[in-house]
C-alpha positions in Angstrom: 50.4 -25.5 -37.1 48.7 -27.2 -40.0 45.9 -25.3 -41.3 43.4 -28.8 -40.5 44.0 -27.5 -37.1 43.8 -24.0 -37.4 40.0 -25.0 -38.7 39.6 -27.3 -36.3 40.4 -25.3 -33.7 38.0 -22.1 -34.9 35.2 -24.4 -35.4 35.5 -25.5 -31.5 35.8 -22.2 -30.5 32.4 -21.5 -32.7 30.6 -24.6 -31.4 31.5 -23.3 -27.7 30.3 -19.7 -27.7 27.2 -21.0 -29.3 26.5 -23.9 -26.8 27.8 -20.9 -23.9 24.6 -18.3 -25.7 22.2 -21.2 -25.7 22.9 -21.6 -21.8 23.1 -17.9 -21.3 19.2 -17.7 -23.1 17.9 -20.7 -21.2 19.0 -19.1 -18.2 17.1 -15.9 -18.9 14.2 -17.7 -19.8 14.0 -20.1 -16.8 14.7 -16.6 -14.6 12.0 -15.0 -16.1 9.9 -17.6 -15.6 10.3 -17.9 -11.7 9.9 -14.3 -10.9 6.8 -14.3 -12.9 5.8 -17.4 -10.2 6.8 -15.3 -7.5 4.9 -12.3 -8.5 1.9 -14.4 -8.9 2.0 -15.7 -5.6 2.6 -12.8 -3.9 -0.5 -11.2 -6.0 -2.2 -14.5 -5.0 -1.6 -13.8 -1.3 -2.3 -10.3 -1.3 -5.8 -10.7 -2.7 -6.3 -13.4 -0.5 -5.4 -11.2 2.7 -7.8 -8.6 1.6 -10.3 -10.8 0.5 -10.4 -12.2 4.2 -9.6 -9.0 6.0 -12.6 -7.1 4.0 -15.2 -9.4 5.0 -14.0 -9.5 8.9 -13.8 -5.8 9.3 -17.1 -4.5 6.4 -19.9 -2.4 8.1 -18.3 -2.5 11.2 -19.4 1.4 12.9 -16.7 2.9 14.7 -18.1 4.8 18.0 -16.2 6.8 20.3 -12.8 7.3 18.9 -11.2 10.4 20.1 -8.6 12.5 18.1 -5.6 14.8 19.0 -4.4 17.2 16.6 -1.1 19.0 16.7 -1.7 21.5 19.2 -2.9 18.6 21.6 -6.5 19.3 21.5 -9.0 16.3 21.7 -12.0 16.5 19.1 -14.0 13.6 18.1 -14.2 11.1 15.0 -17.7 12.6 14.2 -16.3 16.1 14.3 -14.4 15.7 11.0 -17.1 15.8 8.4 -17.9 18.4 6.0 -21.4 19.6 4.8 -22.2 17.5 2.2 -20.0 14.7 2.6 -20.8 11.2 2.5 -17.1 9.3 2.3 -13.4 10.0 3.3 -10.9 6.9 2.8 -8.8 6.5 5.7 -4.7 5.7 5.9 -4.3 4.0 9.3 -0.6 3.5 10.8 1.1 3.1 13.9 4.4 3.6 14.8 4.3 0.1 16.2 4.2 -1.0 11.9 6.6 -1.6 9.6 8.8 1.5 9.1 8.6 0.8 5.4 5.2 -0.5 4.9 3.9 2.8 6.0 6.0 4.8 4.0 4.7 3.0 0.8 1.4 3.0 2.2 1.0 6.9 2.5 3.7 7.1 -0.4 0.9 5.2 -2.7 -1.9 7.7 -1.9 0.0 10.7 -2.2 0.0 10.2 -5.4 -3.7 10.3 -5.5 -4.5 13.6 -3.9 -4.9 15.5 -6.6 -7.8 13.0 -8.1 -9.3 11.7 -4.7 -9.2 15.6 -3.6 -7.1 16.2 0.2 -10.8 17.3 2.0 -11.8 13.7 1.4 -8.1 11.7 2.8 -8.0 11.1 6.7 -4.6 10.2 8.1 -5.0 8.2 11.4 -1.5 7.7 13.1 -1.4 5.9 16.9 2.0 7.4 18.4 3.0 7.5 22.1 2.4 10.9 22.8 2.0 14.2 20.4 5.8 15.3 19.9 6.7 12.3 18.4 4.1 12.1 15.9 4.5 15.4 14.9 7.9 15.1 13.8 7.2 12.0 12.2 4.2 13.9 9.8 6.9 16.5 7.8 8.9 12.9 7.1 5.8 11.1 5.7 5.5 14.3 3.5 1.9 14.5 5.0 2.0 17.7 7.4 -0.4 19.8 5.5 -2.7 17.3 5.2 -5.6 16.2 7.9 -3.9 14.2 10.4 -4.7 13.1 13.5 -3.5 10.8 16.3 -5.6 8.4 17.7 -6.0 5.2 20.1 -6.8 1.6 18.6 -9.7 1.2 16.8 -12.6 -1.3 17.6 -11.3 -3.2 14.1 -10.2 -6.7 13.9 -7.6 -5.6 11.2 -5.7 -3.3 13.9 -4.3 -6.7 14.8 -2.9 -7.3 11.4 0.0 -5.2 12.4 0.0 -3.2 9.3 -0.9 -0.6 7.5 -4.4 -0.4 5.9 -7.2 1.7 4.1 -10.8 1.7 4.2 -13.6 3.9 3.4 -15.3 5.6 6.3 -19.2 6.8 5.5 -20.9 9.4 7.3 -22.8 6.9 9.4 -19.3 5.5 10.7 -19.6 2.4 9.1 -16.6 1.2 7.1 -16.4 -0.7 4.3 -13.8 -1.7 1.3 -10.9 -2.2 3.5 -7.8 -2.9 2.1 -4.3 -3.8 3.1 -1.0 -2.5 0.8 1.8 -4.7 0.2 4.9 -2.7 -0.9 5.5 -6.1 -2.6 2.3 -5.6 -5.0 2.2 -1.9 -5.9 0.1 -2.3 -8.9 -2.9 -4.4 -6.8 -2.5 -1.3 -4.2 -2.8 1.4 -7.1 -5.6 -0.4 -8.8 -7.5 -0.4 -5.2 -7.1 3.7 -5.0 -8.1 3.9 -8.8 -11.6 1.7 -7.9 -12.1 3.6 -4.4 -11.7 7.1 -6.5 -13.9 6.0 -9.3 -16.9 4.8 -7.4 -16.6 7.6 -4.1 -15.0 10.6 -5.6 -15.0 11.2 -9.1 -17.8 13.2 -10.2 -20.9 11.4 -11.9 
């Protein structure tokens, strides 16, 4: 082999393993590019939801909702409070939801016990009867927490068919309702930062 071609030859193989690099970057780049669309639209829905959902379900007083704890006795909604309180944020479920949507839900505030303080967290589960739902608390990690199971509530979000917070007052009024989406985890922490900054956090 003349040594033309030996150059010849090296300088192909050159020129294709750069062209191959370019095409490998572009590629990147244009992937890149489409999951950032993809988050922004599913942060674009997500705010949407809630924006909607907020304003459906705000000041809306809940009356009458009756609660069974563990042992199967009934107590009230009203019976919950403590002296002094003024707010607890709610996790409402069913075990008619998404498997997975409210295992991220309570997941997600979990991780905000400490700062939100367990005294001022209600979990509200609606399960078939009282066995059920009480082997389904030590898998949701939330057992030693207040729990109770419940009917529907008067809310036009229990027709969402997910999971959803929202800040109960003492006067049974909610407000700041919010829906997690395990697909927006950040828009779902920064909700439980706000809700601890402006209900719980010491002034």
């Amino acid at each position: 082999m003349s040594k033309k071609w030996f150059i010849f030859i090296i300088l192909a193989l050159l020129t294709i393993n750069i062209y191959t690099l370019i095409v490998i970057y572009r590629f990147k780049q244009h992937n890149v590019s489409e999951n950032m669309k993809i988050s922004e639209i599913d942060e674009l829905h997500t705010l949407q939801l809630n924006f909607e959902t907020n304003i459906e379900n705000n000041n809306i007083k809940l009356e009458d909702v009756s609660l069974k704890d563990s042992l199967g006795n009934l107590l009230s909604l009203n019976d919950i409070w403590k002296d002094g309180q003024k707010q607890i944020i709610v996790c409402r479920f069913s075990e008619s939801y998404c498997e997975s949507c409210v295992d991220f839900s309570i997941k997600m505030v979990l991780h905000w016990v400490e700062s939100i303080g367990k005294e001022n967290i209600l979990f509200l589960g609606t399960y078939r009867n009282n066995r059920i739902f009480n082997k389904t608390k030590p898998m949701y990690n939330i057992h030693n927490l207040t729990v109770y199971n419940t009917v529907a509530l008067n809310l036009p979000a229990e027709e969402l068919g997910y999971p959803y917070y929202f800040i109960l007052n003492s006067d049974m009024t909610i407000s700041d309702l919010f829906v997690p989406d395990k697909v927006t985890p950040t828009i779902t922490n920064n909700y439980l930062r706000m809700i601890n900054k402006r209900y719980f956090t010491a002034k």
